[in-house]
N, CA and C of each residue as an Amber inpcrd file, in Angstrom:
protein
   681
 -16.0800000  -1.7060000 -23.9890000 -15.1160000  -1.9780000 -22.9240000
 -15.2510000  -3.4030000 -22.3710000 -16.6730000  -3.4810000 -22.1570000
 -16.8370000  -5.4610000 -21.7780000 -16.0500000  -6.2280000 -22.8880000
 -16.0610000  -5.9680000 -23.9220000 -15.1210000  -6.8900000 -25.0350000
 -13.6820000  -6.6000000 -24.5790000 -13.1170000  -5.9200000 -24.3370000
 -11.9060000  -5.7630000 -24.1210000 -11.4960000  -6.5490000 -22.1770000
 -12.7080000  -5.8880000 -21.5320000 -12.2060000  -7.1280000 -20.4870000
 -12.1120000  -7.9090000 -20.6990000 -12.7920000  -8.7370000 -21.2600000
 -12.9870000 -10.3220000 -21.7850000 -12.0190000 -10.8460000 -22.5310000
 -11.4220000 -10.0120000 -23.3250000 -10.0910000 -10.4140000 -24.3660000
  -9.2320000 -10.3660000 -23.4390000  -8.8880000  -9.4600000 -22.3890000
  -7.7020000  -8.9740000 -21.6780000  -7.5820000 -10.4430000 -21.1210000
  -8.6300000 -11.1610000 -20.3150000  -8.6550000 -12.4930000 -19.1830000
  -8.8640000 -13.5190000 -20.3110000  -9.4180000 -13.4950000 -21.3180000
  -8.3330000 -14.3910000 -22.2070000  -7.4350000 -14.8790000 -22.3620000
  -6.5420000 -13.8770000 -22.1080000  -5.2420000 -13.9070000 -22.7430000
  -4.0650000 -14.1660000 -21.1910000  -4.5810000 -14.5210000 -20.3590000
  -4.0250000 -14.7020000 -19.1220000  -4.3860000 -16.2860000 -18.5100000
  -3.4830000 -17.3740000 -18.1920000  -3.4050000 -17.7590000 -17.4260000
  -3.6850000 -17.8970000 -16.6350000  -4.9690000 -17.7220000 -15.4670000
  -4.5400000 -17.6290000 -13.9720000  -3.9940000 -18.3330000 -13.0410000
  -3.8000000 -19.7210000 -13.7860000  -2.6780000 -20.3960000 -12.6410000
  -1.0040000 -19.9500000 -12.8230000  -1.0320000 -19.6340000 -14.2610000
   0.4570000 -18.8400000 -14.4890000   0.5650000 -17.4170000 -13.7850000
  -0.4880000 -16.9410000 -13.6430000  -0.3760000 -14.9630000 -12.9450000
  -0.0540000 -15.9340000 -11.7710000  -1.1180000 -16.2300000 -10.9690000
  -1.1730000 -16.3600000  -9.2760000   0.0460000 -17.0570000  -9.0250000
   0.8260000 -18.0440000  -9.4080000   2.1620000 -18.7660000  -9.1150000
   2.6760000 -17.2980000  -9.0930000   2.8400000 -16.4280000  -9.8930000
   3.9460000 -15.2850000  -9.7610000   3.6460000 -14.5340000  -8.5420000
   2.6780000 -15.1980000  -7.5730000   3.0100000 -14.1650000  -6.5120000
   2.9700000 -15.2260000  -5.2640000   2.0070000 -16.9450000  -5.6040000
   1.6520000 -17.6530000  -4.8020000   2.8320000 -18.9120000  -4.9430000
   3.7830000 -19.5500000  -4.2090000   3.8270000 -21.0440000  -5.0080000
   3.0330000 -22.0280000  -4.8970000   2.2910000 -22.3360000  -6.0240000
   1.2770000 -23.3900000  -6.1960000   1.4690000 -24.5990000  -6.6090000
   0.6620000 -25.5170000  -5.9760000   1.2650000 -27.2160000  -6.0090000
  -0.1730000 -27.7520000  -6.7010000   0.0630000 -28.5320000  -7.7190000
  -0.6890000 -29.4110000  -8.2390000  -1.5720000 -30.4510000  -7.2710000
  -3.2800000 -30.2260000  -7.4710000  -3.9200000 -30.9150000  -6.4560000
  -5.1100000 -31.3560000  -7.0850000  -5.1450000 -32.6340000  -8.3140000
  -5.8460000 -32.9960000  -8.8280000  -5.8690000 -32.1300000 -10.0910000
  -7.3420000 -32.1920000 -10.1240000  -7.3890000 -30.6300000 -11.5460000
  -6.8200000 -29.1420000 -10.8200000  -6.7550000 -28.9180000 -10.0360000
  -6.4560000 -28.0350000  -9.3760000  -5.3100000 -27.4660000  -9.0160000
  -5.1820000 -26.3460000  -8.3760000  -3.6930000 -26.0340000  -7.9930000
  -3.9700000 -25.5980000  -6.3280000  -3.3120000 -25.9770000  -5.2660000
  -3.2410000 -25.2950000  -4.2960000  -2.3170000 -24.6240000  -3.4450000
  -2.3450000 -24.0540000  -2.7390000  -1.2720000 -22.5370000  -1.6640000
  -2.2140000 -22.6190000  -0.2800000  -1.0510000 -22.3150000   0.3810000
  -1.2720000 -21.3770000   1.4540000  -1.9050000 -19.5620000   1.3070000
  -3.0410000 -19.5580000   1.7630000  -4.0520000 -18.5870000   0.9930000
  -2.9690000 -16.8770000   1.6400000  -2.4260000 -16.5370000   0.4990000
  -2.2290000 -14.9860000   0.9510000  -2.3330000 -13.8210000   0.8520000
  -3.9440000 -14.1570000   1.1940000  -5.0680000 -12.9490000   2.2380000
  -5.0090000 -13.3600000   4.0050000  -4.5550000 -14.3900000   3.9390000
  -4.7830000 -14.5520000   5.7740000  -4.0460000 -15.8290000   6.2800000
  -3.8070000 -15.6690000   7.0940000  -2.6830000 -16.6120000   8.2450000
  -3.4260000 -18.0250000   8.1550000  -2.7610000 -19.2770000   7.7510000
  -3.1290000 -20.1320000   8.1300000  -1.8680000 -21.5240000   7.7180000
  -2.2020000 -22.5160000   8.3150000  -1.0360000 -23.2970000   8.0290000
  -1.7550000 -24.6370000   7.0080000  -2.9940000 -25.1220000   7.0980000
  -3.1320000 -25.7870000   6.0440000  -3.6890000 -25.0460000   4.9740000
  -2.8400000 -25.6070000   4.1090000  -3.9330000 -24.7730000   2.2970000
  -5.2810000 -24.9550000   2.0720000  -5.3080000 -24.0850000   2.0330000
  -7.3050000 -23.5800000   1.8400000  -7.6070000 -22.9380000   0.0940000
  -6.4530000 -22.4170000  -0.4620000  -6.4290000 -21.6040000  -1.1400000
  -6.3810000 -22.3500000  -2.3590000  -7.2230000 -22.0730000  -3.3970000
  -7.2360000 -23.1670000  -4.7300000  -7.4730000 -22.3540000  -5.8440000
  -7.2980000 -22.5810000  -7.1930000  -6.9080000 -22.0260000  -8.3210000
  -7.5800000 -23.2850000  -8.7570000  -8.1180000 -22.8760000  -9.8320000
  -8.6770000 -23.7630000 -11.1390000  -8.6510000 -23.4370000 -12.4180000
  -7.5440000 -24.1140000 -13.0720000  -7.2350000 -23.8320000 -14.4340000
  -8.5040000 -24.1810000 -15.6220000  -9.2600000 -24.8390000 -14.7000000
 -10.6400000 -25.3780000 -16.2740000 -11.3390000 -23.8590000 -15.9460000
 -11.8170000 -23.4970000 -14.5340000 -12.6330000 -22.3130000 -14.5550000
 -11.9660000 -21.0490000 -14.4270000 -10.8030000 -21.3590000 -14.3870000
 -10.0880000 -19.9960000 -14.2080000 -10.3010000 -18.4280000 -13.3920000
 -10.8240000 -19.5330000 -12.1020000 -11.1440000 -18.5480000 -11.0960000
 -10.2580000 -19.0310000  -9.5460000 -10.0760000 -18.7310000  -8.4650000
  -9.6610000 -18.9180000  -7.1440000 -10.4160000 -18.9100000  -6.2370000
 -10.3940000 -19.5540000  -5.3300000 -11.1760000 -19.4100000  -4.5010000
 -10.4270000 -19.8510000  -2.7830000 -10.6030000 -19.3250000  -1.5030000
 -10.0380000 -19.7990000  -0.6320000 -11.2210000 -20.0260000   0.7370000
 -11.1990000 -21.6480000   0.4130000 -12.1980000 -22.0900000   1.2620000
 -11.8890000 -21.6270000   2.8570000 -10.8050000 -20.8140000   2.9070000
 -10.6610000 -20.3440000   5.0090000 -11.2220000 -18.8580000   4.7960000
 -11.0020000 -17.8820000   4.4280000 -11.5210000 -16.8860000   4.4940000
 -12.3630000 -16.3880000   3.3320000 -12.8130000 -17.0380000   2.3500000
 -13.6500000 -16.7340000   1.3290000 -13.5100000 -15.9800000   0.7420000
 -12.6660000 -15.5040000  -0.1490000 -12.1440000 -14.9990000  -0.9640000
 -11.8740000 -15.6840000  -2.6630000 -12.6190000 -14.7040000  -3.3690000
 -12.4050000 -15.8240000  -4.7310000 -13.0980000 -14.8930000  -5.6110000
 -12.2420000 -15.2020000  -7.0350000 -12.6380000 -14.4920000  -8.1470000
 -12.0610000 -14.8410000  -8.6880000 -12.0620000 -13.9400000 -10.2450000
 -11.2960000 -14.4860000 -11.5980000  -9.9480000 -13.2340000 -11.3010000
  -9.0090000 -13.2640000 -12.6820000  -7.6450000 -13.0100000 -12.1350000
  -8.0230000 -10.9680000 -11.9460000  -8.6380000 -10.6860000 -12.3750000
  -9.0300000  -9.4980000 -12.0320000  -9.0000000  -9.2010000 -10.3010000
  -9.8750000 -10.1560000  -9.9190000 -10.3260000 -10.1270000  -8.5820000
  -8.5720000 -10.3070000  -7.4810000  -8.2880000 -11.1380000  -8.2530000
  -6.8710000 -11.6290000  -7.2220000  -5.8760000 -10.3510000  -7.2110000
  -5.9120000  -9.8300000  -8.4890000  -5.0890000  -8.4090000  -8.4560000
  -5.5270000  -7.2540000  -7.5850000  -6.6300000  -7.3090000  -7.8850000
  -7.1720000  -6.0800000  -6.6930000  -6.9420000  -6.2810000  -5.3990000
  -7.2840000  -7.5760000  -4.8800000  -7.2050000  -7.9710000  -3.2880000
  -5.5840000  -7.7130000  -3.0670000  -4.4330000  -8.5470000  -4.1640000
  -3.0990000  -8.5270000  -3.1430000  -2.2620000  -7.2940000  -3.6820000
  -3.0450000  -6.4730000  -4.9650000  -1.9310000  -5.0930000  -4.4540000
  -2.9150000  -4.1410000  -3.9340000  -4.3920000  -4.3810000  -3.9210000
  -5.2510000  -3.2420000  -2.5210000  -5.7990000  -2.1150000  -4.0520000
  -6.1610000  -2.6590000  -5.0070000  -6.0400000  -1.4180000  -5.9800000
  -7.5710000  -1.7310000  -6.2120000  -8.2300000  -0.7360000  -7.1020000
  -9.0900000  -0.7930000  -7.2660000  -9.5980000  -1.3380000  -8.8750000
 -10.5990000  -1.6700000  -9.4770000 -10.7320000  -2.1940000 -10.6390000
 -10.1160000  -1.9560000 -11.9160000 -10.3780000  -0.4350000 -11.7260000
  -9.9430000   0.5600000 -13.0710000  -8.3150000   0.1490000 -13.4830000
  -7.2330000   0.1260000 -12.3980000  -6.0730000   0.0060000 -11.9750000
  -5.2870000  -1.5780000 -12.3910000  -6.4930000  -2.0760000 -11.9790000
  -5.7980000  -4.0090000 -12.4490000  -6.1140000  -3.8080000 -13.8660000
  -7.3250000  -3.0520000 -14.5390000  -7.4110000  -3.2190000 -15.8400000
  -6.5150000  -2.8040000 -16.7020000  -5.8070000  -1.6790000 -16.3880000
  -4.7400000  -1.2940000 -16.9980000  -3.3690000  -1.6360000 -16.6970000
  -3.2640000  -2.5360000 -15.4230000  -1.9080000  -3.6240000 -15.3540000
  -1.8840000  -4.5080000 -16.7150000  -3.5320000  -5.6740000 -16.5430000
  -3.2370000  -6.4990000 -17.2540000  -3.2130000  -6.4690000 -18.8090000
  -4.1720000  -5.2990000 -18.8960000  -3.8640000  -5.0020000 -20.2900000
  -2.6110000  -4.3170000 -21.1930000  -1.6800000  -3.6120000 -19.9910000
  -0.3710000  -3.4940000 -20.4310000   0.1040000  -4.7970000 -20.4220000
   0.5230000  -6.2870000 -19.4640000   0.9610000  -7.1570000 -19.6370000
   0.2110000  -7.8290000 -20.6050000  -0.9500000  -7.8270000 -21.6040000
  -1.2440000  -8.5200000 -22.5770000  -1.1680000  -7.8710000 -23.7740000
  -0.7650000  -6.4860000 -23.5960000  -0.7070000  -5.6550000 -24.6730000
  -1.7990000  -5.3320000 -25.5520000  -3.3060000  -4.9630000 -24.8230000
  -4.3340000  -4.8860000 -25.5480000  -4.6000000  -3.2780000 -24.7820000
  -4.7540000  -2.6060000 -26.0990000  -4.8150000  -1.0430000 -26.0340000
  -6.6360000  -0.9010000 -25.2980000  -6.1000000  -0.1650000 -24.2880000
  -7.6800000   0.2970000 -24.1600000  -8.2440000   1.2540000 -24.7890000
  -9.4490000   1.3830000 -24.3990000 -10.1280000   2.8230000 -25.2240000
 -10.2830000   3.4160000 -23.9950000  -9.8870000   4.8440000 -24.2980000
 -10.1740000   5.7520000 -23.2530000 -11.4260000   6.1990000 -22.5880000
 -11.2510000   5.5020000 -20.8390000 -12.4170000   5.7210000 -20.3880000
 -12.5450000   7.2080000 -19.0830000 -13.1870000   7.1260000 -18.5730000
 -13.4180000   8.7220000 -18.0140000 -13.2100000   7.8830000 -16.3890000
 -12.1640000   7.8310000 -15.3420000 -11.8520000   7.8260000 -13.8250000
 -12.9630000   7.5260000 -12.8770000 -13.1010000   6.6400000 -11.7510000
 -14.5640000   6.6670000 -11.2690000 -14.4360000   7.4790000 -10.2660000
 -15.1360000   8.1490000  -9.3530000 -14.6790000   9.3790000  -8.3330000
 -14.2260000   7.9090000  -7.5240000 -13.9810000   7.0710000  -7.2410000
 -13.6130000   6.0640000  -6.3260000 -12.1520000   6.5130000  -6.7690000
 -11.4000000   6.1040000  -7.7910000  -9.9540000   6.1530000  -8.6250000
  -9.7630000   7.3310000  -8.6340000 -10.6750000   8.4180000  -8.5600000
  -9.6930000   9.9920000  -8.5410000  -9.3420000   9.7640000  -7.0620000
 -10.1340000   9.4120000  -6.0030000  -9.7800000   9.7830000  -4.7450000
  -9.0020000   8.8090000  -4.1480000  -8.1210000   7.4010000  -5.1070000
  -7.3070000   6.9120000  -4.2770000  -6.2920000   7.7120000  -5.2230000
  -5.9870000   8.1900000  -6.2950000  -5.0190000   9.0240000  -7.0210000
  -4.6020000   9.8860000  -5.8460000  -5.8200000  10.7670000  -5.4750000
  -5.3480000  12.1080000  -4.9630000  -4.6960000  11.4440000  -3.5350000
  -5.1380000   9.9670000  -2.7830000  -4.7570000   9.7330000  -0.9790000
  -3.0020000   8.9230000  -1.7610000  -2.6600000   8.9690000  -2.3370000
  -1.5820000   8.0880000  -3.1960000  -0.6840000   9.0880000  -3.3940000
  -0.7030000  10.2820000  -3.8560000  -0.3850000  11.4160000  -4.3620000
  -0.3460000  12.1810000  -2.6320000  -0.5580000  12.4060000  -1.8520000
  -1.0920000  12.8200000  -0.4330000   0.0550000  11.6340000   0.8070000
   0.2960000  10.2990000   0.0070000   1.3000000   9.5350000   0.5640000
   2.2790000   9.8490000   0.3960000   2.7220000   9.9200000  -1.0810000
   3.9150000   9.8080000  -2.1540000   4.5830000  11.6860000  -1.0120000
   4.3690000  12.7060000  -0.8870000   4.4510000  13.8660000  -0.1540000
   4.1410000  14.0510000   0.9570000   4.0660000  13.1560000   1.9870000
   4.3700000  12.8860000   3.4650000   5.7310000  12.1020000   3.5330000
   5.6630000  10.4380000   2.0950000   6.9520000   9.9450000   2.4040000
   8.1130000  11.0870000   2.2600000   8.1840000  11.8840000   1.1140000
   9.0880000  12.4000000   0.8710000   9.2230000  13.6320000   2.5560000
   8.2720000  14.1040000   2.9700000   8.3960000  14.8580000   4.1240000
   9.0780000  14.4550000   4.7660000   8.6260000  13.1250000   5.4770000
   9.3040000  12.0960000   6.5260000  10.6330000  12.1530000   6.1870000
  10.7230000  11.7590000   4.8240000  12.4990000  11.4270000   4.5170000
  13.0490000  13.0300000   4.4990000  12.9190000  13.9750000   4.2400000
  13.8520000  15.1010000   4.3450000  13.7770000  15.4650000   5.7160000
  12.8550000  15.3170000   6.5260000  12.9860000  15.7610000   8.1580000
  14.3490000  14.9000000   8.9370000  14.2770000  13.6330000   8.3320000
  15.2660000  12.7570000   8.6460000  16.2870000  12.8470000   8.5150000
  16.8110000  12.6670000   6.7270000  17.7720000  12.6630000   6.4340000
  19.0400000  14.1560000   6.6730000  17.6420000  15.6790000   6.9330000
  18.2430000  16.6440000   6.1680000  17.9180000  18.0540000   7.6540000
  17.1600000  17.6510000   8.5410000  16.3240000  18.9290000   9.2790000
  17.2040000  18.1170000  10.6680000  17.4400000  19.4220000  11.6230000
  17.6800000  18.8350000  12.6920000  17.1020000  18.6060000  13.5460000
  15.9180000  18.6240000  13.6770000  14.4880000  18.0160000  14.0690000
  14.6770000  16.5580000  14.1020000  15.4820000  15.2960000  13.2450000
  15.7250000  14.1140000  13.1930000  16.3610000  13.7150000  13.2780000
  17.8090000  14.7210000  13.9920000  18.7600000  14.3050000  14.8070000
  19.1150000  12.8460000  15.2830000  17.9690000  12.5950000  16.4450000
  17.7750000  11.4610000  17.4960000  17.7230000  10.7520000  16.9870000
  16.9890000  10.5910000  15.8500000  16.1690000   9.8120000  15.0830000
  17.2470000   8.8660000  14.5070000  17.7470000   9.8270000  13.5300000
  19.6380000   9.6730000  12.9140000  20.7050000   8.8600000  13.8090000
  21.1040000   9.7510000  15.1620000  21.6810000   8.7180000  15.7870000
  21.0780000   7.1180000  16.4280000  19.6210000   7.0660000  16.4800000
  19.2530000   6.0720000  16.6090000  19.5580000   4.8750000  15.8530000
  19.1540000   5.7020000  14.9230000  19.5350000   4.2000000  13.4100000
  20.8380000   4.3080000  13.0080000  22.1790000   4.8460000  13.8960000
  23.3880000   4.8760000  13.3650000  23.6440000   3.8270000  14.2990000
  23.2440000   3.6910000  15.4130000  23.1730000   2.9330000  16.7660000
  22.9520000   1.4460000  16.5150000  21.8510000   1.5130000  15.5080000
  21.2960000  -0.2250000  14.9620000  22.0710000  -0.2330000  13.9740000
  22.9150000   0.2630000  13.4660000  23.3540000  -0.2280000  12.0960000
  23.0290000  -0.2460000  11.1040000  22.2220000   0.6570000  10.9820000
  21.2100000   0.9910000   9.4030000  21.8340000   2.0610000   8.9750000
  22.3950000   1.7490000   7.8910000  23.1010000   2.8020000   7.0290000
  22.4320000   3.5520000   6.1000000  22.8110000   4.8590000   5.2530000
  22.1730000   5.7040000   4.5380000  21.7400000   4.6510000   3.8490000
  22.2080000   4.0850000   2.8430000  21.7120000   3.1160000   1.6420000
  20.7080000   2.6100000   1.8020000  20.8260000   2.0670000   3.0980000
  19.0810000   1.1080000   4.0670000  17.8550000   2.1390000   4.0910000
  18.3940000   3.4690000   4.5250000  17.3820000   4.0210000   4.6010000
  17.1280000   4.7860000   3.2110000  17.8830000   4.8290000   2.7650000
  17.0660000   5.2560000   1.2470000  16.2820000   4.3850000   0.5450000
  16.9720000   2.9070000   0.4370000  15.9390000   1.8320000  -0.3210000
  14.8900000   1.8090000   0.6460000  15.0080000   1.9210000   1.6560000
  13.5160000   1.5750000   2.2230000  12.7970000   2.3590000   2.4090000
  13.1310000   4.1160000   2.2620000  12.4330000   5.3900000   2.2220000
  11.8770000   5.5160000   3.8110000  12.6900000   5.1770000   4.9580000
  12.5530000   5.5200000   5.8760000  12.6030000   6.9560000   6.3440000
  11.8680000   7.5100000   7.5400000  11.8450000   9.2150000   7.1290000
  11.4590000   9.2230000   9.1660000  11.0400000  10.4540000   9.5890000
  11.1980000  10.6620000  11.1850000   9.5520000  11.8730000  10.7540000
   8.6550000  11.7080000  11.6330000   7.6380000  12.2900000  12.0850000
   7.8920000  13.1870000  13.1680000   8.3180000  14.4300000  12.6460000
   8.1670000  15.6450000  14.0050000   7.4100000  14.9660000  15.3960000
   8.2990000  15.3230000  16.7790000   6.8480000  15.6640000  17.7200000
   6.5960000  16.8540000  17.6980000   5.5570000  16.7830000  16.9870000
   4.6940000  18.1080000  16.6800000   3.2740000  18.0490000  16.1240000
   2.1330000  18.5740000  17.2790000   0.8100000  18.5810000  16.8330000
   0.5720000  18.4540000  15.2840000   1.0220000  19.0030000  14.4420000
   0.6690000  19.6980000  13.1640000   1.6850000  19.9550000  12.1000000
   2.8170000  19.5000000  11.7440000   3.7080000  19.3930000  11.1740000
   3.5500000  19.0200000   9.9710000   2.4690000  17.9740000   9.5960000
   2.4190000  17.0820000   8.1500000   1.3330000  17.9160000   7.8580000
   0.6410000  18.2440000   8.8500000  -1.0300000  18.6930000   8.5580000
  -0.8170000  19.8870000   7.4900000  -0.1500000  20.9560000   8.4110000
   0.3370000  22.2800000   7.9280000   1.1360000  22.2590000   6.4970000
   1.5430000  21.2360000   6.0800000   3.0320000  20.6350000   4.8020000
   1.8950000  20.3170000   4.0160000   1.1700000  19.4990000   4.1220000
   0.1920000  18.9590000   2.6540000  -1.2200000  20.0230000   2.7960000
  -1.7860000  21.0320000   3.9700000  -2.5360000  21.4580000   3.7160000
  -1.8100000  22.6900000   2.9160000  -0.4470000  22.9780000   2.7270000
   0.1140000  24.0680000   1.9080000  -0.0180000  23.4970000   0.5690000
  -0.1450000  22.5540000   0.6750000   0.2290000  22.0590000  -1.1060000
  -1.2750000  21.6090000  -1.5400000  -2.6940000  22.3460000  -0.9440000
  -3.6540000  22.3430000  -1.4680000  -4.4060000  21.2850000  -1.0810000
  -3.8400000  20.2540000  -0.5770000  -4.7440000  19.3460000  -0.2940000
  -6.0480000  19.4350000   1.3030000  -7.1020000  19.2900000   1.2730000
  -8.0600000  19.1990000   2.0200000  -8.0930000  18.5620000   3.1550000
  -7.9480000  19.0320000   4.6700000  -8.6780000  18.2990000   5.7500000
  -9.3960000  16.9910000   5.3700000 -10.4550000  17.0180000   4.8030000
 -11.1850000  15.8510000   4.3830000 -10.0210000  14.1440000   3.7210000
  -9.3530000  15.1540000   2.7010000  -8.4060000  13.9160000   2.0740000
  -7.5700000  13.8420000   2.8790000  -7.0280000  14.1190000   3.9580000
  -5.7360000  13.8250000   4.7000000  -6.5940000  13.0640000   5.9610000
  -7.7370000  13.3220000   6.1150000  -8.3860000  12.2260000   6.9470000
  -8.2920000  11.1060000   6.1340000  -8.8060000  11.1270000   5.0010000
  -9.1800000   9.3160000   3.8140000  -7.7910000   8.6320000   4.3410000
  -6.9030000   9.6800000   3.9500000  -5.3560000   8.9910000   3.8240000
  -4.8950000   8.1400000   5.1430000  -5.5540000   8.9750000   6.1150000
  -5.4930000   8.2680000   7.7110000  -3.9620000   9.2050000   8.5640000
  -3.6710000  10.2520000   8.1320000  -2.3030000  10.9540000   8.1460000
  -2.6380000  11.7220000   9.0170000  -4.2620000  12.1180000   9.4840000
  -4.0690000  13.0980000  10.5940000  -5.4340000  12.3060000  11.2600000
  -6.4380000  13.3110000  12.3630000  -7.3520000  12.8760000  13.0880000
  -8.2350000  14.0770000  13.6060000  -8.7590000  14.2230000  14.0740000
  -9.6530000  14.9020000  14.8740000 -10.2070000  15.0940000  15.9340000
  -9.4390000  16.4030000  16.5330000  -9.8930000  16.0990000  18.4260000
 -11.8190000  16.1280000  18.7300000 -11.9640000  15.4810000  19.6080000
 -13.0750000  15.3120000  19.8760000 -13.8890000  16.5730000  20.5140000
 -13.0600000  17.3970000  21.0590000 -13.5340000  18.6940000  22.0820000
 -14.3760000  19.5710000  20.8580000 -13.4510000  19.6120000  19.8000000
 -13.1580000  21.0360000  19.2050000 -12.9350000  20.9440000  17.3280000
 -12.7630000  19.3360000  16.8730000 -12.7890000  18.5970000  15.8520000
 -11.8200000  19.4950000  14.8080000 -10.6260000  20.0100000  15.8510000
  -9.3720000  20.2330000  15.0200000  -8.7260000  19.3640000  14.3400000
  -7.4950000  19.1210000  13.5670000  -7.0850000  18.4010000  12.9910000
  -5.7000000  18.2790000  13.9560000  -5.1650000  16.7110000  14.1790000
  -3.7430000  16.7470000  14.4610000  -3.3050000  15.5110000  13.8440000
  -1.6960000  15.4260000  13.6160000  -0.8290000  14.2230000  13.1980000
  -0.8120000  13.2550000  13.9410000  -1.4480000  11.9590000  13.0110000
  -1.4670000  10.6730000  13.6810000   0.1440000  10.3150000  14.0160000
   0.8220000  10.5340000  12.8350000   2.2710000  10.5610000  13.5610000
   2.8610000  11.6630000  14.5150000   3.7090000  11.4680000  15.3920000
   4.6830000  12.0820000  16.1250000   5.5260000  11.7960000  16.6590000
   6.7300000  12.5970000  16.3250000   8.2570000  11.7440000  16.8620000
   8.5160000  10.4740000  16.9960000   8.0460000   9.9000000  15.4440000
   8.1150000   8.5110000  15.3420000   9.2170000   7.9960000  14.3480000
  10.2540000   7.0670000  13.9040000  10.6940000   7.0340000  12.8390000
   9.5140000   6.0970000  11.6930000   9.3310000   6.3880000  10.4940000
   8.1750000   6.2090000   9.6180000   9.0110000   5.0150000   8.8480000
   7.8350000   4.2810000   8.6530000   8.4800000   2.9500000   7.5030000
   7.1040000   3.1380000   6.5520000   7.3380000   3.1120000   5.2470000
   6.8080000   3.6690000   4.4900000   6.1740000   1.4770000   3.9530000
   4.7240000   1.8290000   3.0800000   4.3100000   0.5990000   2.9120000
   4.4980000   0.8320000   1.1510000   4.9060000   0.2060000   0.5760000
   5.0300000   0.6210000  -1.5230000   4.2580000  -0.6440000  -1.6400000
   3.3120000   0.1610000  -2.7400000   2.4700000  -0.6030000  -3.7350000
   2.9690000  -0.7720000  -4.9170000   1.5690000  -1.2280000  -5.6980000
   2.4150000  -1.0480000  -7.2610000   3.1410000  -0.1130000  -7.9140000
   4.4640000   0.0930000  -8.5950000   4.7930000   1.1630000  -9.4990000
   5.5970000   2.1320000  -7.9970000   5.6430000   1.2930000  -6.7530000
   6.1970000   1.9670000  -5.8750000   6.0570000   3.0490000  -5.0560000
   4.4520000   3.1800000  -5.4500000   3.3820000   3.8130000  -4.5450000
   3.1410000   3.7450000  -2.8880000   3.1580000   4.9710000  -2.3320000
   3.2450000   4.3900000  -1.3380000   1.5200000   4.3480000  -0.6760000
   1.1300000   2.9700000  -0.1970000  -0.2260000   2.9050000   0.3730000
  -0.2210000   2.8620000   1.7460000   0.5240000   3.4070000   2.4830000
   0.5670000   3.1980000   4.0780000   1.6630000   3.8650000   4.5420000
   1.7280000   3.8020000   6.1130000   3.1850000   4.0530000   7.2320000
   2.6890000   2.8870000   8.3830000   4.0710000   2.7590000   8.6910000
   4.0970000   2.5540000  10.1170000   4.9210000   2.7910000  10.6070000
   5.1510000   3.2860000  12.2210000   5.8970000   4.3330000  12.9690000
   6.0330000   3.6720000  13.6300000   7.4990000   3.5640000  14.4150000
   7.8400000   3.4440000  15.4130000   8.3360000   4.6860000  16.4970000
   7.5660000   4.5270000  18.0900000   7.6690000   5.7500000  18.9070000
   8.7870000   5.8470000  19.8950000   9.3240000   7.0470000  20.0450000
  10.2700000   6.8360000  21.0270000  10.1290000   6.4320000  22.5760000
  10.7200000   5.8020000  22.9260000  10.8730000   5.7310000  24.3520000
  12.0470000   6.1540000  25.1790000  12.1480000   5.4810000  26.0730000
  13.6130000   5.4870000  27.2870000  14.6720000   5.4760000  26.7170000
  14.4910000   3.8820000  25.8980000  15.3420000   3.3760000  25.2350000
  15.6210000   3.2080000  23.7020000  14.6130000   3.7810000  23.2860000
  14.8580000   4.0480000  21.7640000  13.8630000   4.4250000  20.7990000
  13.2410000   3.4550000  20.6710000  12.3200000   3.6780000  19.6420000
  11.6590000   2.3290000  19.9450000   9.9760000   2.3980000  19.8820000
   9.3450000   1.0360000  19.8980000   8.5000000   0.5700000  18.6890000
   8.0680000  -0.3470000  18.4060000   7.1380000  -0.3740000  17.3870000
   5.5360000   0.3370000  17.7900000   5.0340000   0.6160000  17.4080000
   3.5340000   1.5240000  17.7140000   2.5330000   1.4540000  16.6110000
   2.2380000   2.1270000  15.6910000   0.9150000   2.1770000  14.5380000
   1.0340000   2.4200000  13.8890000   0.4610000   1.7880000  12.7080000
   0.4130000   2.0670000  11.1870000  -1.2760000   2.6730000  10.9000000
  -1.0210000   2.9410000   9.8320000  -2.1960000   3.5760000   8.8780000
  -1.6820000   2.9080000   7.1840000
């Protein structure tokens, strides 16, 4: 498998990958950006085509193109290896999941069936009524909210909890996922969301790795917390 990493980053560019997500300006031997892992206004962020690694002298961040994939889509090793080796077209040999990669599968899989929750409470339950006329109010049309897989969080203690603990999944993994919490008295489980409208976060392949909710108020709806 080390031979096949090694062929895979071969066969890659990394000032050609990172331009596809960074625009990078010629800076001597070098290439530099505005580093995006973190807020800043002068470029810190550098690429080196002789060593074919990155590095960003403001928040320290740096690796070879392996490393850059993991940090800006949040994935884990196993996951970039089989991006880049589909984009270089070098067959892997079948390796066995690390319990790290089963358990972002299963919090990914645990997203992918809350978004879809969110969106049928919304689009389809009258539970998301308000929700509905809210965003008819701003001008967000069905189409908006389908491409963007916007969806409405019951106010209700236990709504998502009760929906994915039916479909087998564990207290434990719906904590990883960050989708519910635990009272302190009595270390029940309740929904971090409630009566919120949900904006869903997509990863690679359109995965979803996050929410963030906005809560109702007086006047509508405010921005509030993500997970």
């Amino acid at each position: 498998m080390s031979d096949q990493i090694q062929e895979i980053k071969s066969k890659i560019d990394i000032v050609d990958f990172i331009s596809g997500f960074v625009p990078l300006k010629k800076a001597g031997k070098n290439y530099k950006a505005l580093c995006p892992f973190h807020k800043e206004k002068t470029p810190s962020f550098m690429v080196s085509p002789e060593l074919q690694i990155f590095k960003c002298f403001g928040c320290g961040k740096g690796g070879d193109v392996y490393a850059f994939l993991q940090e800006i889509e949040g994935i884990e090793f196993g996951e970039a290896l089989r991006m880049l080796a589909e984009r270089t077209g070098v067959k892997l040999e079948r390796q066995q999941p690390s319990p790290q990669e089963e358990k972002r599968k299963e919090i990914l899989a645990i997203n992918n069936l809350a978004k879809d929750y969110f969106s049928y409470i919304l689009e389809k339950h009258e539970v998301g009524g308000r929700a509905r006329e809210y965003l008819k109010k701003r001008g967000i049309k069905k189409g908006t909210i389908e491409i963007f897989g916007l969806g409405y969080a019951p106010d209700s203690w236990e709504s998502l909890s009760k929906f994915l603990v039916g479909k087998k999944y564990s207290i434990s993994s719906l904590l990883a996922a960050g989708l519910i919490k635990l009272r302190e008295r009595d270390k029940t489980p309740y929904d971090f969301f409630r009566g919120r409208i949900i904006f869903p976060f997509f990863g690679h392949n359109q995965s979803i790795i996050g929410f963030a909710g906005r809560e109702k108020n007086r006047k509508g709806f405010c921005p509030a917390r993500a997970v």
